[in-house]
C-alpha positions as CSV (number, residue, x, y, z in Angstrom):
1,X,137.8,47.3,108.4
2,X,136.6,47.3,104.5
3,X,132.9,46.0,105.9
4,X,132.5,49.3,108.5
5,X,134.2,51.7,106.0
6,X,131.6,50.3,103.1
7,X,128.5,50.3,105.7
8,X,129.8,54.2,106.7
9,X,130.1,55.3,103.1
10,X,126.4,53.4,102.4
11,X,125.1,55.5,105.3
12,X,126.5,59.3,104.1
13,X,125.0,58.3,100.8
14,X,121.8,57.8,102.2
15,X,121.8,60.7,104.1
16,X,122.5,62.9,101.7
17,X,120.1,62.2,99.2
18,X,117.1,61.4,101.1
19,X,114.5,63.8,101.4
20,X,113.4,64.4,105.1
21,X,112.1,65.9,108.2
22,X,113.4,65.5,111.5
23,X,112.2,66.9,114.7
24,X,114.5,69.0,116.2
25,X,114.3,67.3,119.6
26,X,115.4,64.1,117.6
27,X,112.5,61.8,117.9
28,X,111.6,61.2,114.5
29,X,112.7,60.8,110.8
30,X,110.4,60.6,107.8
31,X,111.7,59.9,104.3
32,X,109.2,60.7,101.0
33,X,108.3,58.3,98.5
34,X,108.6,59.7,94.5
35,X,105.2,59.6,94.8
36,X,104.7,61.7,97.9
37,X,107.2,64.3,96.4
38,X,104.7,64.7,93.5
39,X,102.5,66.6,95.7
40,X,104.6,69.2,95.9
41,X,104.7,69.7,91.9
42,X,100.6,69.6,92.6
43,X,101.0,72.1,95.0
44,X,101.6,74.8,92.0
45,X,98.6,74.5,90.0
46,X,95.5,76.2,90.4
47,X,92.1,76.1,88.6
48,X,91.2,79.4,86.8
49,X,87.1,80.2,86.6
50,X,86.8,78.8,83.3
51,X,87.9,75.3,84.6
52,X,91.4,75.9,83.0
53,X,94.8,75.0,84.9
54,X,97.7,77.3,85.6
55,X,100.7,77.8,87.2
56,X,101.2,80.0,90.2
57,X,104.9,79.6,90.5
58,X,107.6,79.1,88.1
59,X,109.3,76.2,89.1
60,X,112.6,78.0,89.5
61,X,111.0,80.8,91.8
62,X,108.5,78.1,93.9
63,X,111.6,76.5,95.8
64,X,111.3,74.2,99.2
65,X,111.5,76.1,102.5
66,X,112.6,74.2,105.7
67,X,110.9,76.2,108.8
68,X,111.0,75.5,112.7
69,X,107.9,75.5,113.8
70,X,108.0,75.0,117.8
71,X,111.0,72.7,117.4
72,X,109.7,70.2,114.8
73,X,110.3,70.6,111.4
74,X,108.0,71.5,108.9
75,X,108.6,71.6,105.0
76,X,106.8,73.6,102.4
77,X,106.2,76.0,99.3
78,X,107.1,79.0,98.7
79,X,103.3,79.3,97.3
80,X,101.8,78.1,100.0
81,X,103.6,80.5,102.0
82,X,102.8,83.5,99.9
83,X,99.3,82.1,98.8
84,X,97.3,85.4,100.6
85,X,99.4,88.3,99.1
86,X,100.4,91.6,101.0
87,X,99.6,89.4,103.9
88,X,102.6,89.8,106.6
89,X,103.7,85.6,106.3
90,X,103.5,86.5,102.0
91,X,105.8,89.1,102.2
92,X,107.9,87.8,105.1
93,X,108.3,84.8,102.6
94,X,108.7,86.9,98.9
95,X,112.0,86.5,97.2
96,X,112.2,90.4,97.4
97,X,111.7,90.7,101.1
98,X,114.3,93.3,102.6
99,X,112.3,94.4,105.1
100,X,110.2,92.0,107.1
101,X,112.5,90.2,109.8
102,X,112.7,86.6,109.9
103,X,114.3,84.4,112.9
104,X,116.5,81.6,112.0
105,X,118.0,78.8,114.0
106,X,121.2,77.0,114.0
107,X,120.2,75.1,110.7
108,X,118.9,78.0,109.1
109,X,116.0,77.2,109.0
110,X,113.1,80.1,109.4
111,X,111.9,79.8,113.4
112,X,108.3,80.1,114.6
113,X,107.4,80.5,117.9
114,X,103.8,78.5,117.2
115,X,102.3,75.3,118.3
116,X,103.1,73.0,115.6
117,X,99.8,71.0,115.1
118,X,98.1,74.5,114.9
119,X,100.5,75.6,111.7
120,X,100.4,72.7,110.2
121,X,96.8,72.8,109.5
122,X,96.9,76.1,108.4
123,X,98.9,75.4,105.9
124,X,96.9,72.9,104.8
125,X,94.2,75.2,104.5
126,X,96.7,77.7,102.5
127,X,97.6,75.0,99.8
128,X,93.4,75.0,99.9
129,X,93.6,78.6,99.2
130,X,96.5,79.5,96.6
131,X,93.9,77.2,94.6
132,X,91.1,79.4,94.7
133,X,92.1,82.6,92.4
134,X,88.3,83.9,93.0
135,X,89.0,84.5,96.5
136,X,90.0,88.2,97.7
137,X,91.9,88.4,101.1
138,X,89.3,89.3,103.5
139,X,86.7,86.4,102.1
140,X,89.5,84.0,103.9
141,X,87.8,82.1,106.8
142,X,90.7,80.2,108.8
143,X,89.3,77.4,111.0
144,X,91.1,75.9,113.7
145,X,91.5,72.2,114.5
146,X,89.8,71.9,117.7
147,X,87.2,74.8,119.0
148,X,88.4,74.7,122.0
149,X,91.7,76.2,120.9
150,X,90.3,78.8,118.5
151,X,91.5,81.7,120.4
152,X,95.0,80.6,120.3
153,X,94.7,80.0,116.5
154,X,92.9,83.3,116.0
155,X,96.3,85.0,117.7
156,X,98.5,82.9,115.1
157,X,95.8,83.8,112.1
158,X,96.6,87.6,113.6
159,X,100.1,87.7,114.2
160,X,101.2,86.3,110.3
161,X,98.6,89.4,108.7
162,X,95.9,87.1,107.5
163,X,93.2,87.9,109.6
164,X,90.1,89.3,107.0
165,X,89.7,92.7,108.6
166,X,93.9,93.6,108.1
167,X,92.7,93.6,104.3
168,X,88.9,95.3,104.6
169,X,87.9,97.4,107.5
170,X,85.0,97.2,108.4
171,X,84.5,94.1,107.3
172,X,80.4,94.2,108.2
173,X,77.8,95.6,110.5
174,X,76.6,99.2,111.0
175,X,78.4,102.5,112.1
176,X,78.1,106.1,113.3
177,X,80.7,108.4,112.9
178,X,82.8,106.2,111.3
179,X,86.4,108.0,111.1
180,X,87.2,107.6,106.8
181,X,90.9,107.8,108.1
182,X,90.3,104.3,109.8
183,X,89.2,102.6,106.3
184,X,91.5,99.9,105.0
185,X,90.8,98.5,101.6
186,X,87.8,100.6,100.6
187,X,87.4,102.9,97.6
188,X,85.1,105.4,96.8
189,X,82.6,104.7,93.4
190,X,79.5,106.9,94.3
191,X,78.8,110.2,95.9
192,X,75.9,112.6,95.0
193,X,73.4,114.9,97.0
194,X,70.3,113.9,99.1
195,X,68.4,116.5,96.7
196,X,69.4,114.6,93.3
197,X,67.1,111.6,92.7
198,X,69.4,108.4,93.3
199,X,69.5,106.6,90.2
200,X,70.7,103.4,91.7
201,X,71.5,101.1,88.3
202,X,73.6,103.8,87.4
203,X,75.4,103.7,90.9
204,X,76.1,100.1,90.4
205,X,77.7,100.5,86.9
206,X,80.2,102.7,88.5
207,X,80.5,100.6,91.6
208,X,81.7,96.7,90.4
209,X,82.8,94.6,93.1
210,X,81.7,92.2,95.5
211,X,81.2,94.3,98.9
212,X,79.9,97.6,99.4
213,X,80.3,100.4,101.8
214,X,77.1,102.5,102.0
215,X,77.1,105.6,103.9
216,X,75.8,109.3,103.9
217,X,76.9,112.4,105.4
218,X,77.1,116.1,105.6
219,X,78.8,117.5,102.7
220,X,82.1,118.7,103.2
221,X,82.9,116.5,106.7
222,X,85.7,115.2,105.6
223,X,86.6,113.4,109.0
224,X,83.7,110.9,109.5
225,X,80.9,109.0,107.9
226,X,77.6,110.2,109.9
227,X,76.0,106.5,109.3
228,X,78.0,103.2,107.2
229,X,76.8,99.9,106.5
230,X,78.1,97.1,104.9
231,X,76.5,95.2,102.3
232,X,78.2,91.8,100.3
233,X,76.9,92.0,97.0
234,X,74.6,94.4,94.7
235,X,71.9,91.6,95.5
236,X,72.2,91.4,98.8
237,X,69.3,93.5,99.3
238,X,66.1,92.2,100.4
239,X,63.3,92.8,97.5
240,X,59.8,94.1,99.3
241,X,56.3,93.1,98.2
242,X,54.2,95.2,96.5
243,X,52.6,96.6,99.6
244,X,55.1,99.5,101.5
245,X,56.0,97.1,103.9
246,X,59.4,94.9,103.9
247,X,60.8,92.2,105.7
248,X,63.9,91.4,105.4
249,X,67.1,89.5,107.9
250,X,69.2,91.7,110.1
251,X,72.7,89.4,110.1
252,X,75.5,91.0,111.4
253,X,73.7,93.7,112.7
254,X,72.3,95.2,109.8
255,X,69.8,94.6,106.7
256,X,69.4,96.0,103.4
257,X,66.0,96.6,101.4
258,X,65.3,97.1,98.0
259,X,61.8,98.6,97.3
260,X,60.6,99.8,94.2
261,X,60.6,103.4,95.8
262,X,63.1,103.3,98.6
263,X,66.7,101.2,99.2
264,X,68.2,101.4,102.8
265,X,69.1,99.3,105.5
266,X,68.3,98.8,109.0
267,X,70.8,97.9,112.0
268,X,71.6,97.4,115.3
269,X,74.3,98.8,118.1
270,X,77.4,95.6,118.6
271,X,76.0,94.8,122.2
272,X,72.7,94.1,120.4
273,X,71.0,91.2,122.0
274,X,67.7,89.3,120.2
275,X,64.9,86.7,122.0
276,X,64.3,86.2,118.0
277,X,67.8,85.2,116.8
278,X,68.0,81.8,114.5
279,X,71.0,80.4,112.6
280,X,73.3,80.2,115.1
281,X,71.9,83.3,117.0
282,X,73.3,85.3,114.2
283,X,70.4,86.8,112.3
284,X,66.7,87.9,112.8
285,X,63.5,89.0,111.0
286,X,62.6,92.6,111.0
287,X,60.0,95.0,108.8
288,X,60.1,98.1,107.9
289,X,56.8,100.8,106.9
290,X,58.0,102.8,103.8
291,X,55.8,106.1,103.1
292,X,58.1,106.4,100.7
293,X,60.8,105.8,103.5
294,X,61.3,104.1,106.8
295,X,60.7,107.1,109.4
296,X,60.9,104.3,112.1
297,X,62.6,106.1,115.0
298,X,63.5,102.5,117.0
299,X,67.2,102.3,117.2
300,X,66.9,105.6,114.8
301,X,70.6,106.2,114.9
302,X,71.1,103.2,112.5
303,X,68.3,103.8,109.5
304,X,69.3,105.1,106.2
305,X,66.6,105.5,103.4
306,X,67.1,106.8,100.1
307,X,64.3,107.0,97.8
308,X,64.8,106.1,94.3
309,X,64.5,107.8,91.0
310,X,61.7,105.6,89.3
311,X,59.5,106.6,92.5
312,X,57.5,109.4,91.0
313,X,55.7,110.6,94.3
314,X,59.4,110.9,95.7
315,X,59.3,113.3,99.0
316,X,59.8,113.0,102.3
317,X,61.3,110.3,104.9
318,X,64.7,110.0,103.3
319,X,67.1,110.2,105.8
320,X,70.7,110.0,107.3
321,X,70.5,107.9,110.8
322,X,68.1,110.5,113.5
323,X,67.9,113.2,110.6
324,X,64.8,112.4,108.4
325,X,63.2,114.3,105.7
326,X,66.3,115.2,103.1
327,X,65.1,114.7,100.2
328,X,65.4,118.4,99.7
329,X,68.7,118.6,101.3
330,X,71.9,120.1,99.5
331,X,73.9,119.4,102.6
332,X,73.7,116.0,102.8
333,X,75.1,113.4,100.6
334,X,75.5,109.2,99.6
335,X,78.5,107.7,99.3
336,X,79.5,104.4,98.0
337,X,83.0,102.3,98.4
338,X,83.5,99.5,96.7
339,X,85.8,96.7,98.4
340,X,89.0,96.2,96.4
């Protein structure tokens, strides 16, 4: 009687201070080694840009959290939970949330209705992520585990609020009549007339950030953006010989310029199809004639050319998508958005 109450008592002990996950449909236990637990303590650091370490979490606010994940259960950070903020899964996870429902099971434990193998490797790709400080929200590409299920994981990616353009829309290509209602996570840095010389190094002093929203339109349309295009960086452009012609990649559907009289971009409609594609059929060469802009009327809808200040022969050929020569034009006007 004293050996099964002693082997009993040595079993409740066990069980109560072993760390562990356990299926729900009872096929497996795993217990974690001191060393094993350690990751977790890991799991809150992150390298700054100037190679320095800090903590994300305090350790009182980073606390464990048990979810259900298809029926098999998964343990994790907060952090790694929250590591994309303002996404819907960071705020459904936030020690403030009052407001974002979450479904719990019979142990309490918070219930996803997702394929299990699918969630567990994004969160391995999140405790990638709360790492990287540099990143913004919609620089976040989520890769599945097999290709062949990368719809499915694009749904999950969709449904938590961590797809790229829930944080930055558009996130790239070329538009007409783009409604300005339908911008997420855009601000405005630039706006002047078509008849002012643009003075471009001062645009970019007032516009710091790491994508750019170029557009023009008539002034006081306060609905849409006549032509947009989306550029990743100040340098993004393609600098042009000496001669007036440029060449330059269209990726995306579109392709900026810089010339020492002109900077523009060139694009193409979504159902765009090239016989000249190359990396990955994503991008292809094209050229543009500048006298001092492109007055190219192929696929005329998606041109913009402004000609720059330093061009002293300036005159002529700027334009706004089909409308060319506004150079003069008090009616028309640039506009810059800087991502944020």
């Amino acid at each position: 009687m004293y050996s099964v109450l002693l082997i009993l008592w040595f079993f409740l002990l066990k069980q109560s201070t072993a760390f562990h996950t356990r299926d729900f449909r009872g096929l497996a236990y795993k217990e974690y080694t001191n060393e094993e637990l350690s990751l977790f303590a890991k799991a809150n650091t992150a390298t700054t840009l100037d190679g320095n370490s800090t903590q994300l979490f305090d350790d009182d606010d980073d606390d464990v959290i048990e979810l259900n994940i298809g029926g098999e259960r998964i343990t994790t950070l907060r952090s790694t939970l929250t590591a994309v903020p303002n996404s819907k899964l960071a705020l459904m996870f936030s020690k403030n949330n009052t407001e974002v429902h979450k479904s719990k099971d019979q142990f309490n434990a918070v219930f996803f209705d997702y394929n299990p193998i699918q969630f567990k490797y994004l969160l391995d790709q999140l405790r990638t992520i709360k790492r990287r400080q540099d990143l913004s929200p919609y620089e976040i590409h989520y890769d599945a585990p097999l290709a062949k299920i990368q719809t499915n994981f694009s749904d999950l990616i969709s449904d938590l609020g961590l797809s790229p353009e829930q944080f930055l829309s558009p996130l790239n290509g070329v538009y007409t009549n783009l409604h300005i209602k339908s911008l997420i996570g855009w601000q405005e840095c630039y706006r002047s007339k078509y008849e002012t010389p643009l003075d471009l190094e001062s645009a970019w002093i007032k516009c710091i950030g790491r994508r750019f929203l170029v557009a023009c339109n008539l002034v006081n349309n306060t609905e849409t953006l006549t032509l947009a295009g989306v550029t990743i960086s100040q340098d993004q452009s393609s600098h042009c010989s000496n001669s007036n012609e440029c060449t330059f990649d269209i990726k995306n559907g579109i392709g900026f310029y810089r010339h020492d009289q002109a900077w523009g971009f060139e694009g193409r409609p979504k159902n765009f199809t090239s016989a000249h594609y190359y990396n990955n059929q994503n991008s292809f060469l094209s050229s543009v004639r500048l006298n001092p802009c492109d007055s190219n009327d192929q696929y005329s809808e998606y041109r913009l050319c402004w000609s720059l200040r330093s061009n002293v022969h300036r005159g002529g050929g700027d334009r706004c998508g089909k409308v060319k020569n506004l150079h003069n034009a008090f009616d028309w006007e640039r506009i810059i958005y800087r991502a944020i």
